[in-house]
C-alpha positions as CSV (number, residue, x, y, z in Angstrom):
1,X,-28.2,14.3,14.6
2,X,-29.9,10.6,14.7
3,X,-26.6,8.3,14.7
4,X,-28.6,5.8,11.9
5,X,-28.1,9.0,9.8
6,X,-24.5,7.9,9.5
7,X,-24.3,6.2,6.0
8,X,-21.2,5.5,3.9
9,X,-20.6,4.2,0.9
10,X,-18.1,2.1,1.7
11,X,-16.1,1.0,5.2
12,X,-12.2,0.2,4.2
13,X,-10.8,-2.4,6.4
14,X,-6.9,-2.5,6.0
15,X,-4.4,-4.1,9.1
16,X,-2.1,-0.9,8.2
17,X,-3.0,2.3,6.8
18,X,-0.2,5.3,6.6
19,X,-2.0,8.4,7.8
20,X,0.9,10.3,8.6
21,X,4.8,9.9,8.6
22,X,4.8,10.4,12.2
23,X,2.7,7.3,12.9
24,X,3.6,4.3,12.7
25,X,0.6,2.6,11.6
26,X,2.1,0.9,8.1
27,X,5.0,-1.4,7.2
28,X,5.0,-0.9,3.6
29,X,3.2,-0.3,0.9
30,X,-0.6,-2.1,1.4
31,X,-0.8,0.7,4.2
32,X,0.3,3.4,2.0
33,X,-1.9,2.3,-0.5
34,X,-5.1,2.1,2.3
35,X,-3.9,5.9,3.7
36,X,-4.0,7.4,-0.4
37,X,-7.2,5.3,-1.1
38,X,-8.9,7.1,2.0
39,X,-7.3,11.1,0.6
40,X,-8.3,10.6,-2.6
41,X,-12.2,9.2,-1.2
42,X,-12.0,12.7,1.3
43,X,-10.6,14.5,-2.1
44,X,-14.0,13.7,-4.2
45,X,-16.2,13.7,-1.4
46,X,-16.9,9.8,-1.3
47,X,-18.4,9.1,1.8
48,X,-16.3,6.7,3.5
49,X,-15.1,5.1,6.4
50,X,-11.7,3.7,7.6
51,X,-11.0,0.9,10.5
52,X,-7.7,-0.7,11.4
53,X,-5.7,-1.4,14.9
54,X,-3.9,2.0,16.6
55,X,-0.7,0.0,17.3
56,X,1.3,1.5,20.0
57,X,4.7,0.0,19.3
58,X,4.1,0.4,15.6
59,X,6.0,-1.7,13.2
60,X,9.5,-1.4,13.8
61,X,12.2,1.7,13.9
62,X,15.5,0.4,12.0
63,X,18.8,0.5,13.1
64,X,22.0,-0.7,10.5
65,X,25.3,-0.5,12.1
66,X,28.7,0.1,10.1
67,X,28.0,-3.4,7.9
68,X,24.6,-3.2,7.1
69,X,23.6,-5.4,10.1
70,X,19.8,-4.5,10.9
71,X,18.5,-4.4,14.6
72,X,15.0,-2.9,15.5
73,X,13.2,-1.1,18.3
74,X,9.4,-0.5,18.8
75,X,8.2,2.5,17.6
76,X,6.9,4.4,20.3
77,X,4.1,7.3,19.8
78,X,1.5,8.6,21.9
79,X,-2.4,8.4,20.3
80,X,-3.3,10.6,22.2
81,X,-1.7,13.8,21.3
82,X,-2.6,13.4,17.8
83,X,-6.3,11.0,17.8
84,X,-9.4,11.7,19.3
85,X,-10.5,9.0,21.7
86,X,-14.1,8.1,21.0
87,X,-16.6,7.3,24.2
88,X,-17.9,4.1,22.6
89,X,-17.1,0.9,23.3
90,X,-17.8,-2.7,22.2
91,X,-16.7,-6.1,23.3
92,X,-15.4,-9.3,20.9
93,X,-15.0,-13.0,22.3
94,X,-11.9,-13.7,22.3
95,X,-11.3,-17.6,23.9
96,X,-14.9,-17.3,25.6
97,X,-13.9,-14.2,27.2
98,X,-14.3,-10.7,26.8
99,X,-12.2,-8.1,25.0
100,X,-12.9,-4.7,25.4
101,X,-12.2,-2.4,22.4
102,X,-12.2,1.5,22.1
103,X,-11.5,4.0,18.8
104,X,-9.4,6.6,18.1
105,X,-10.7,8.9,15.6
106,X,-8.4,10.0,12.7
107,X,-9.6,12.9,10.5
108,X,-8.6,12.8,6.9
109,X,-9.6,16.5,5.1
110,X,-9.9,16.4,1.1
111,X,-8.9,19.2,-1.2
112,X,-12.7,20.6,-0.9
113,X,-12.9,19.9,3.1
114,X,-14.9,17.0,3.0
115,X,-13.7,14.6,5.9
116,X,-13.2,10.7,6.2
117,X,-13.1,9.5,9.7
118,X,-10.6,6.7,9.9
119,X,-11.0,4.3,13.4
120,X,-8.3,3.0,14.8
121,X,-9.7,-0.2,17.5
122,X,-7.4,-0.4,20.6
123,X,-7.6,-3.1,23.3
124,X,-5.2,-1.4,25.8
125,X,-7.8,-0.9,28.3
126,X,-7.6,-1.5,32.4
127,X,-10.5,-3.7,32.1
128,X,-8.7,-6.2,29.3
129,X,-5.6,-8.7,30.5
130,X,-2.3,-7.7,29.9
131,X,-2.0,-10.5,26.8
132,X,-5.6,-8.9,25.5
133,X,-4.4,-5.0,25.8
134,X,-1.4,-5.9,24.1
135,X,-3.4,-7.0,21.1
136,X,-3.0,-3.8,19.3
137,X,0.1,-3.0,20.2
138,X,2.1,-4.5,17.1
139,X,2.2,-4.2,13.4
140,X,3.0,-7.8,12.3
141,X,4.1,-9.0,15.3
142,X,3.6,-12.3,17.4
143,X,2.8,-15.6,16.5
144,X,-0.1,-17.3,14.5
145,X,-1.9,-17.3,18.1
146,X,-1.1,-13.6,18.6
147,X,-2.4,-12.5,14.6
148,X,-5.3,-14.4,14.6
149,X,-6.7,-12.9,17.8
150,X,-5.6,-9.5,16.2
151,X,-7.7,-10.1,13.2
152,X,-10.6,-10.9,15.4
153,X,-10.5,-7.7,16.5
154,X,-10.1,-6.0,13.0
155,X,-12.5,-7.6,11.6
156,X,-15.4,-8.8,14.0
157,X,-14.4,-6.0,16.4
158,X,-14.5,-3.3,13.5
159,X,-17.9,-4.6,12.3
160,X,-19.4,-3.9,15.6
161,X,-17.6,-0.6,16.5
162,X,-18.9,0.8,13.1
163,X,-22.3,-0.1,14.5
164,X,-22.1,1.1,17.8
165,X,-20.5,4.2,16.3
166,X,-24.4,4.9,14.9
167,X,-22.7,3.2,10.9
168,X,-26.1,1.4,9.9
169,X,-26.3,2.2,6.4
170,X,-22.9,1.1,4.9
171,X,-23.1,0.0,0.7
172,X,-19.7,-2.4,0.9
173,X,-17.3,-3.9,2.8
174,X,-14.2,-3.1,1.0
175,X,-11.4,-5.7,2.8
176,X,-7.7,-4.7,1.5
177,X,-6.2,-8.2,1.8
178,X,-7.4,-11.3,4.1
179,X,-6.7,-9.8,7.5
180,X,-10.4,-8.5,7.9
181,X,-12.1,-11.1,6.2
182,X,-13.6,-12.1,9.6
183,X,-15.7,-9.2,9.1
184,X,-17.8,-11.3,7.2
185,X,-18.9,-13.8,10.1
186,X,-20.1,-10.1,12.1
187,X,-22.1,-8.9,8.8
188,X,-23.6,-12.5,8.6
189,X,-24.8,-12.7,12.4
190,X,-26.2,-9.1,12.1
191,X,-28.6,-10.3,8.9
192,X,-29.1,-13.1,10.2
193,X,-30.6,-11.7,13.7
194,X,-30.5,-14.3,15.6
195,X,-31.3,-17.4,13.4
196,X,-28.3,-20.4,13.0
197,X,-26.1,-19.9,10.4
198,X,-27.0,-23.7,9.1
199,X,-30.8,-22.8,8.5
200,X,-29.3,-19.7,6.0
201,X,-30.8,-19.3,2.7
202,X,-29.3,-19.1,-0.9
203,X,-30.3,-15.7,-0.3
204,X,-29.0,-15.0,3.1
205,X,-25.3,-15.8,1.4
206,X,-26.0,-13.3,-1.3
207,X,-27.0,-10.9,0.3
208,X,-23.3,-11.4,2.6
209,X,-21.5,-11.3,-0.8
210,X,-23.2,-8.1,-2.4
211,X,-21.9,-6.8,0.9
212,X,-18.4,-7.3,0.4
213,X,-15.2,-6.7,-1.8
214,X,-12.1,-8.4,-1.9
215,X,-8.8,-6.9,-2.9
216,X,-6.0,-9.4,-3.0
217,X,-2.4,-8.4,-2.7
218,X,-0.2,-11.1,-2.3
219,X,0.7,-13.6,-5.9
220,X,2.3,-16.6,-3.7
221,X,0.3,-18.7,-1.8
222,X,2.5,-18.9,0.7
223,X,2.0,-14.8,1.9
224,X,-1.8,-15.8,2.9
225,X,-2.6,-16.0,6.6
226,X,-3.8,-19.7,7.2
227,X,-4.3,-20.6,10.7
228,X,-4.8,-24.4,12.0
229,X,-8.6,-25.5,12.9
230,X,-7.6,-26.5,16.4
231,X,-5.8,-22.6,17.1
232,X,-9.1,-21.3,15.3
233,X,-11.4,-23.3,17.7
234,X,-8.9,-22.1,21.0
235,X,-9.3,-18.3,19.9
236,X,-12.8,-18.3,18.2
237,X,-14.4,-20.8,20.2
238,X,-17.1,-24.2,19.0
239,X,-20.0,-21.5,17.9
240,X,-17.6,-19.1,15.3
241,X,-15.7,-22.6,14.1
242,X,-19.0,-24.1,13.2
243,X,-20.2,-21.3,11.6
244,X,-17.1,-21.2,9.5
245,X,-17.5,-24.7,8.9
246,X,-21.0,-24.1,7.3
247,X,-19.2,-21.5,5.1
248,X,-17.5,-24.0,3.8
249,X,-14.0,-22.0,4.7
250,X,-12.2,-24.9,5.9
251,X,-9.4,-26.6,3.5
252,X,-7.8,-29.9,5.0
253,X,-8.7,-28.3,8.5
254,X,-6.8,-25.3,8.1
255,X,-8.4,-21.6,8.2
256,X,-7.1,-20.0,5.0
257,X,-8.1,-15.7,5.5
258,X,-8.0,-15.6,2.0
259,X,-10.6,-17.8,1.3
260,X,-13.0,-16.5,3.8
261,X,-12.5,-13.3,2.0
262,X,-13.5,-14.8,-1.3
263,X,-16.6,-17.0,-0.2
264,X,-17.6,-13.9,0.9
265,X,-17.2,-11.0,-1.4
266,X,-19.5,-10.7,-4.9
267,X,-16.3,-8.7,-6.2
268,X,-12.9,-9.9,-6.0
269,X,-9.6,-8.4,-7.6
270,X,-6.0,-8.2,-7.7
271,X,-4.2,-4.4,-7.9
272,X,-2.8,-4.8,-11.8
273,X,-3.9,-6.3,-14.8
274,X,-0.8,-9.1,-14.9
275,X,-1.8,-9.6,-11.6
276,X,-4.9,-9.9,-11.5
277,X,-4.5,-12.9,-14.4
278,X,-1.5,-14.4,-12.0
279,X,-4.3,-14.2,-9.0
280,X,-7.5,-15.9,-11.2
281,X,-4.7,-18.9,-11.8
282,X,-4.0,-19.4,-8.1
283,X,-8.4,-19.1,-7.5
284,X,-9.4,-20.4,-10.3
285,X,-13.0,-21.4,-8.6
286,X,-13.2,-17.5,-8.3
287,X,-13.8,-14.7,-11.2
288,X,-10.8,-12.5,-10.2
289,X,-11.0,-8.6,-11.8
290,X,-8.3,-6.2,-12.1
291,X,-8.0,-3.0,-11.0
292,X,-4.8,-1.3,-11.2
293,X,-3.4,0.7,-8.0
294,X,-3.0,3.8,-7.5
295,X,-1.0,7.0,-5.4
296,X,-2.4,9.7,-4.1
297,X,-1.2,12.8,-6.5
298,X,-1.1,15.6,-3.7
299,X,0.7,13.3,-1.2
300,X,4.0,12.4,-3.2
301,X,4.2,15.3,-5.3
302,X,7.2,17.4,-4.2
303,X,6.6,21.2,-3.3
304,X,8.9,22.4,-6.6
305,X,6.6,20.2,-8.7
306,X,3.1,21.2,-7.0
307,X,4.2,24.9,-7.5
308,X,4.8,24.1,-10.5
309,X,1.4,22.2,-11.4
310,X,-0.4,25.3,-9.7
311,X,1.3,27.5,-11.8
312,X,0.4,25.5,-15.3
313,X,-2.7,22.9,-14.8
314,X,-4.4,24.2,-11.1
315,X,-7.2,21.8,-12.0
316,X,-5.0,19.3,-10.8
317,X,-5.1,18.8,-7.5
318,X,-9.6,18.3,-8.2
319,X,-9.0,16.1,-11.0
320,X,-5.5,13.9,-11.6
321,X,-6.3,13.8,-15.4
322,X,-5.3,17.5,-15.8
323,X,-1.7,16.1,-15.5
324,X,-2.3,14.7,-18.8
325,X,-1.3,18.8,-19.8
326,X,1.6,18.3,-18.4
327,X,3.1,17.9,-21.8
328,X,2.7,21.6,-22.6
329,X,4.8,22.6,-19.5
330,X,8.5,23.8,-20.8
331,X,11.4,22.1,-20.2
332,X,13.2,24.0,-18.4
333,X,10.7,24.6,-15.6
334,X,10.2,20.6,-15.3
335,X,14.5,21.0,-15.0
336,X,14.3,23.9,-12.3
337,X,11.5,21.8,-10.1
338,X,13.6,18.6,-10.6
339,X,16.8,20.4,-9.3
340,X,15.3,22.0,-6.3
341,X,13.9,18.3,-5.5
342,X,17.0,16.6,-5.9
343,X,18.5,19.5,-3.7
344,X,16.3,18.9,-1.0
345,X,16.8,15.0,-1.1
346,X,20.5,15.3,-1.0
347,X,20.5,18.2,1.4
348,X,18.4,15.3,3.8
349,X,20.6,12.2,2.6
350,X,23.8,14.8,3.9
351,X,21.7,15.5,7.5
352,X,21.1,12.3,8.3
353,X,24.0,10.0,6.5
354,X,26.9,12.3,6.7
355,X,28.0,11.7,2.9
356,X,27.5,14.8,0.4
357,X,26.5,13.6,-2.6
358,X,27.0,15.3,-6.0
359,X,24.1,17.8,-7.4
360,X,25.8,16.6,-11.0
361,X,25.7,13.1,-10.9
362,X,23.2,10.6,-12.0
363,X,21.6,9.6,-8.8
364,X,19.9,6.2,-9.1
365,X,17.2,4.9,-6.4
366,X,16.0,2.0,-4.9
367,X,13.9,2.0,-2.1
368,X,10.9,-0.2,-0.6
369,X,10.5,-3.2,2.0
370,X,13.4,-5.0,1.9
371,X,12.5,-8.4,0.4
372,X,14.7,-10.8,-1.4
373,X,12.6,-11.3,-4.5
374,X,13.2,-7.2,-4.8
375,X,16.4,-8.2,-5.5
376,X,17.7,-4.6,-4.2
377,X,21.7,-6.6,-5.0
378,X,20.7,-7.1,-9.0
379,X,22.6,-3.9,-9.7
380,X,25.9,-5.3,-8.4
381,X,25.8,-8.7,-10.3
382,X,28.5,-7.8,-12.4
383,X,30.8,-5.2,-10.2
384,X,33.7,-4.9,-13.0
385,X,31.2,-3.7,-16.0
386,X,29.2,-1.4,-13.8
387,X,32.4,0.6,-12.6
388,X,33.8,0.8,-16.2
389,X,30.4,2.1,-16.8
390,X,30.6,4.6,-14.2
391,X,34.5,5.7,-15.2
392,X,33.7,6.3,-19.0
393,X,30.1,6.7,-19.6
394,X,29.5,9.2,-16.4
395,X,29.6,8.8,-12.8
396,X,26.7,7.5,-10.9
397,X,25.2,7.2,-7.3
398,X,22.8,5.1,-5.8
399,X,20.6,6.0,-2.6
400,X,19.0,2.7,-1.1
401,X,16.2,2.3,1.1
402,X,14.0,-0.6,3.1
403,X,13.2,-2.0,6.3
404,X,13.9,-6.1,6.6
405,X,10.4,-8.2,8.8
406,X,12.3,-8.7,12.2
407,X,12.6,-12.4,11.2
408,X,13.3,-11.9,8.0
409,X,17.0,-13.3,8.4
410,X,17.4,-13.5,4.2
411,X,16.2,-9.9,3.3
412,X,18.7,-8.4,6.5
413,X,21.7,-10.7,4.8
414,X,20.8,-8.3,1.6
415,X,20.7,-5.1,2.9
416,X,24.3,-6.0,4.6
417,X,25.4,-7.2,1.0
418,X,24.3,-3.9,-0.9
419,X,26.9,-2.5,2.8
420,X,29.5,-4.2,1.3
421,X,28.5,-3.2,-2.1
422,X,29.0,0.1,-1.3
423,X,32.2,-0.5,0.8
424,X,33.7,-2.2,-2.5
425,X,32.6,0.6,-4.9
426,X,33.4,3.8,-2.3
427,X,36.2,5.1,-5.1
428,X,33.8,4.7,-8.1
429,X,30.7,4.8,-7.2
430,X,29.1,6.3,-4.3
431,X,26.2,4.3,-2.5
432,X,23.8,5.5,0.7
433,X,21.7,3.5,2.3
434,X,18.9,5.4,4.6
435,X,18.4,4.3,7.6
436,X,14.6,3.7,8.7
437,X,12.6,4.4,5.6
438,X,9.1,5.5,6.1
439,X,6.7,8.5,4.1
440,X,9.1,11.3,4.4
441,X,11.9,9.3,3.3
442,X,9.9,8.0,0.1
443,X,8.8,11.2,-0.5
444,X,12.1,12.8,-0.8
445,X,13.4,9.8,-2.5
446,X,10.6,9.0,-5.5
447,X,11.1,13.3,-6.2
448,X,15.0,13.9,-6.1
449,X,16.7,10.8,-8.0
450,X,16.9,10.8,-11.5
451,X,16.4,7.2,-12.4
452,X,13.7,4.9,-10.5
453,X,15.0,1.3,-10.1
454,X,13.2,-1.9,-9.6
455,X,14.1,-5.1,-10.1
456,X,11.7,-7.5,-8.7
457,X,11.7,-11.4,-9.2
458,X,8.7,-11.9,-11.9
459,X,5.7,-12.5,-10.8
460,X,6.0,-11.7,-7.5
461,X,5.4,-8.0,-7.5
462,X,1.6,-7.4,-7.1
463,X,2.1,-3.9,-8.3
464,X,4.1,-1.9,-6.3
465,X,3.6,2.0,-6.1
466,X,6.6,3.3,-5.6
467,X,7.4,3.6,-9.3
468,X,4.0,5.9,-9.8
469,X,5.1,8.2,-7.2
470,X,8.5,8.2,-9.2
471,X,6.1,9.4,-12.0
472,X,4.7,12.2,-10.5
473,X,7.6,13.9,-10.0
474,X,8.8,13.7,-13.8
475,X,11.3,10.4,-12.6
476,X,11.4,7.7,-15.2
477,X,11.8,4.1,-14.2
478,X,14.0,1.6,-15.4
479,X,11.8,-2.0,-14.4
480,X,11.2,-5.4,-14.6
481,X,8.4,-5.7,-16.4
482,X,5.8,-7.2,-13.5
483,X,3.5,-5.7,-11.5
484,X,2.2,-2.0,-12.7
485,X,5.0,-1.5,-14.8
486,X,3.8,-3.8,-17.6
487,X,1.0,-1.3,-18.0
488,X,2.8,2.1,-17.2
489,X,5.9,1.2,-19.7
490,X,6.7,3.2,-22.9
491,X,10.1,2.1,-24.1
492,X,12.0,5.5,-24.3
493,X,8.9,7.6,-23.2
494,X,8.3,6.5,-19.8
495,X,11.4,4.9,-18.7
496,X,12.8,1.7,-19.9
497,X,12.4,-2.2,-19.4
498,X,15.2,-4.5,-18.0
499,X,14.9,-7.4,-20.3
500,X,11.3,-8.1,-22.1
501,X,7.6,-9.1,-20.9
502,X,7.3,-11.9,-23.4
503,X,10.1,-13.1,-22.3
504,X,10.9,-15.6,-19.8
505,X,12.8,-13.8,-16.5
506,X,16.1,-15.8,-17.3
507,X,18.2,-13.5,-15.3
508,X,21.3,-13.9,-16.9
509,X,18.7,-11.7,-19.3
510,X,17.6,-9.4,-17.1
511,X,21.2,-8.3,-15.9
512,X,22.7,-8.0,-19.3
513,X,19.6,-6.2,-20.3
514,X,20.0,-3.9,-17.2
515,X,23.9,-3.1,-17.8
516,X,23.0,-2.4,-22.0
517,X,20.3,-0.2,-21.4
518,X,22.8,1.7,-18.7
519,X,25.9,2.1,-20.8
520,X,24.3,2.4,-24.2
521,X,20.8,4.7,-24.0
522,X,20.1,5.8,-20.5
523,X,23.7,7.6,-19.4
524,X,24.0,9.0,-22.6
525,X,21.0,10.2,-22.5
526,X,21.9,12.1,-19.7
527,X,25.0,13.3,-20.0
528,X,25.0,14.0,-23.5
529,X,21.4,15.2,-24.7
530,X,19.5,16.9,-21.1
531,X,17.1,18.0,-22.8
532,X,15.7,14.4,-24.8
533,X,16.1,13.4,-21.2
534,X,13.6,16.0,-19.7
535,X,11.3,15.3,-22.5
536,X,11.2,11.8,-20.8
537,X,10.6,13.4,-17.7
538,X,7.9,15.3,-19.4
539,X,5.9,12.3,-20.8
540,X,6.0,10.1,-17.5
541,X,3.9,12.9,-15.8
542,X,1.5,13.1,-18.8
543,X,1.0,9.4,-19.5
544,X,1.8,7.6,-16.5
545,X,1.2,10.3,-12.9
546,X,-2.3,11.3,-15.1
547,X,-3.4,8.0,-14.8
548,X,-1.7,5.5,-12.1
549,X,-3.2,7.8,-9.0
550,X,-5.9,6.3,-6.4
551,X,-8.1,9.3,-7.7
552,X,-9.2,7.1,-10.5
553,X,-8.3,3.6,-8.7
554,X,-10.9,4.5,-6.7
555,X,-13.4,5.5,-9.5
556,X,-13.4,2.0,-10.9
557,X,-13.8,0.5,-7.6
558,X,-17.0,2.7,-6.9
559,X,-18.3,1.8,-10.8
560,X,-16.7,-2.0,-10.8
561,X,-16.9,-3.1,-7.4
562,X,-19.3,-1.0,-5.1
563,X,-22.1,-1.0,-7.1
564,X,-21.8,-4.4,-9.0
565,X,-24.3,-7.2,-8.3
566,X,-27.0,-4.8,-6.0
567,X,-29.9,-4.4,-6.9
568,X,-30.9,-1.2,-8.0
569,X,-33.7,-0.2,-5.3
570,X,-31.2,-1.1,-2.9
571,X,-28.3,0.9,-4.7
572,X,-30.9,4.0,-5.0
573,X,-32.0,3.7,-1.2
574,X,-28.0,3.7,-0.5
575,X,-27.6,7.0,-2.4
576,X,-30.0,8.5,0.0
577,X,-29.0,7.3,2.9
578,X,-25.6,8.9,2.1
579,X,-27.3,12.3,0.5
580,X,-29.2,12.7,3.8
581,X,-26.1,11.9,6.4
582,X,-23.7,13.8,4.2
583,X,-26.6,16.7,4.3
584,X,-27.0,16.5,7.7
585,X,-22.8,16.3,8.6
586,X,-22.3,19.5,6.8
């Protein structure tokens, strides 16, 4: 097969994306959200491509001692049993040398077969220095030296693998966050062939930014990578620096990722509705969309529930609305799947912890990156009501979850204060934390608790996904109302708000809010009338798993973002490309 038969849609450019629970290519949720976008794409037979770095040492394998303290070890895995190694190889300048760069080939297979290669660029090659081969060795690792020459790679070096991987007819771009936005400068010089970035046309930009899409994830300023001109200059070199320079991506000589991203995309957007509105205020220069996140159904759907599904809606695995029928499924077999879930969770939380937990009791989770605006310690800001809530309303545990950044020295003090939590409560309430939380973990966790809990610091969750996975698995939530949750919430139907979206976050709010809804609806609930309680469980898989699933994330991406601003010859000469490679791959 001619290589320039190779066409795609789109090429997804993520720093992490979670393929499988056994690699450690993610830290959290922007790779789990890359790894469902690319199973759903293989699901409906999108043609698509996926690049990111291999990293060896992965992001980090957690170890809490007795108090909570967190220390962390490299998370070792071999590529090789589990990739295939491709033969090609490219080259990126890396501080005027030479870095050599390989892919590994990672097959995702859809529900029909269809396949999306995912490339993951390594520079551990005999050839390289010992500083270069160790520049995909580390998820979020190093300093602003060591991530900048890392992004080189993803996003330069991708562009040119991709090409020397036969990838010449590629629609978009699609960069998930500002780590790739490099990718841009490759895409340029390619157009370009040859002629100075200063002599380019109106059109020569436009044709860069019908090239590209920009999802943003982060709604402070502070999480965007910026990176000093002088350090740009060291790692890039004069040539790159001027070019970036003429691109006007320069604010008060410092490199902001973000903004290359944006200067260079026709279709930028933040991942849910408030969002998106909180990320058009911080780039106001910029016309920011929305388009709500999503998980991938298959993925975090536990095995009672899929056999379940099978059983009632089989269309759903081809088509995510079908869970909208979910609502005809009786009662008591969304209580049977539920139960076997929750068996299997605690049967796990038992293996790995030690503690048995009760098959009875209302079992309350919280688990995902350990940050302190996800105030996991909100539940405990008022010890004395929530243990007379759990002596004569009915008995609850929690199950916590979350891995602190190594240097993260404020979100490790929390995890050891939800220790001590636990240490305080032992006779009233009983409280695990997991060790090491990764896929398996969260997919045990959003299927066997009974209540989802959230509490982030408004606005600072983007999204967050954990909460639709929840959803899939008939699990209400009980959530500040940020981030998805503003558009997933049905007071009483889907789960339940802690304190009000029109109302400031005054926390003093919030916890009372939290505490009410406990004692007065949700425990009663529960305890006293099951099966009101399942019919909850009943509607959050209708209304909120039917909907909030990257199946039809990535449907508005294709009709929103893919397609928008090309012109139509050039849209129709896309199609065919992809016809005729898909054709000739099959």
């Amino acid at each position: 097969m001619n290589p320039n038969s190779h066409a795609r849609f789109a090429a997804y450019f993520s720093m992490e994306i979670a393929l499988e629970a056994s690699m450690p290519t993610y830290a959290g949720g922007l790779g789990i959200l890359a790894g469902d976008t690319l199973r759903s794409a293989a699901d409906i037979g999108l043609p698509g491509v996926g690049v990111t770095l291999l990293y060896r040492k992965g992001y980090l394998e957690q170890h809490l001692d007795s108090s909570g303290s967190q220390t962390q070890t490299p998370s070792i895995w071999s590529p090789e049993k589990v990739l295939e190694e491709k033969k090609e190889r490219i080259t990126v300048q890396i501080e005027g040398r030479d870095v050599h760069v390989r892919a590994w080939q990672y097959s995702i297979r859809g529900v029909g077969g269809y396949v999306i290669p995912v490339y993951l660029l390594d520079t551990a090659l005999p050839e390289n220095s010992p500083f270069d081969q160790s520049l995909t060795d580390s998820l979020y690792a190093g300093d602003d030296h060591y991530r900048l020459c890392q992004e080189v790679v993803l996003g330069i070096g991708g562009v040119e693998m991709l090409l020397e991987l036969g990838y010449h007819h590629i629609l978009t771009y699609h960069m998930n966050e500002g780590h790739s936005a490099l990718l841009t400068l490759a895409i340029f010089s390619h157009h370009l062939q040859g002629r100075p970035i200063a002599e380019a046309t109106a059109e020569d930009r436009d044709f860069l930014r019908k090239k590209c899409v920009f999802t943003t994830h982060t709604p402070v300023p502070a999480g965007h990578d910026q990176f000093p001109k002088d350090l740009v200059r060291h790692v890039l070199g004069e040539d790159r620096t001027r070019e970036l320079e003429t691109l006007e991506c320069f604010s008060s000589d410092v490199l902001n990722m973000t903004y290359v991203a944006l200067r260079g995309s026709h279709y930028i957007n933040g991942v849910a509705m408030h969002h998106g509105e909180v990320s058009q205020g911080m780039f106001p220069a910029y016309p920011v969309h929305a388009i709500t996140n999503g998980v991938h159904a298959v993925t975090w759907t536990s095995p009672a529930f899929q056999e379940m599904y099978d059983r009632h809606i089989p269309e759903w695995r081809r088509d995510n609305n079908y869970l909208r029928y979910a609502i005809g499924i009786p009662l008591g077999e969304i209580r049977d799947a539920h139960l076997e879930s929750k068996r299997q969770l605690l049967d796990a939380v038992k293996e790995k912890t030690g503690v048995m937990l009760d098959h009875s009791v209302f079992t309350i989770g919280f688990a995902r990156r350990a940050a302190t605006y996800k105030r996991a310690d909100l539940l405990f800001s008022d010890v004395e009501r929530l243990k007379w809530i759990a002596r004569h309303i009915g008995p609850i545990q929690v199950i916590y979850g979350g891995k602190a950044h190594p240097y993260d020295d404020p979100a490790k003090d929390m995890i050891r204060r939800v220790f001590a939590m636990a240490a305080a409560l032992k006779d009233v309430i009983r409280i695990v934390y997991v060790e090491n939380y990764e896929m398996r973990w969260a997919q045990l966790l959003t299927s066997g608790v009974d209540l989802w809990l959230n509490t982030p610091q408004r606005p600072y969750e983007a999204s967050g996904t954990s909460g639709m996975k929840a959803a899939l698995n008939g699990i209400p939530s009980f959530s500040v109302p940020d981030g998805w949750w503003i558009e997933g919430h049905v007071e009483g139907a889907t789960g339940w708000d802690i304190g009000h979206e029109d109302i400031p976050d005054i926390v003093a709010e919030e916890i009372a809010a939290m505490y009410d809804k406990l004692e007065h609806r949700i425990l009663p609930m529960f305890y006293g009338r099951s099966s009101a309680y399942l019919e909850i469980r009943r509607h959050t898989i209708a209304l909120n798993g039917s909907f909030f699933n990257t199946q039809r994330m990535l449907g508005q991406y294709v009709m929103n973002a893919y397609f928008l601003g090309k012109q139509e010859t050039s849209v129709q000469r896309a199609i065919e490309a992809v016809h005729a490679s898909v054709v000739g791959e099959q």
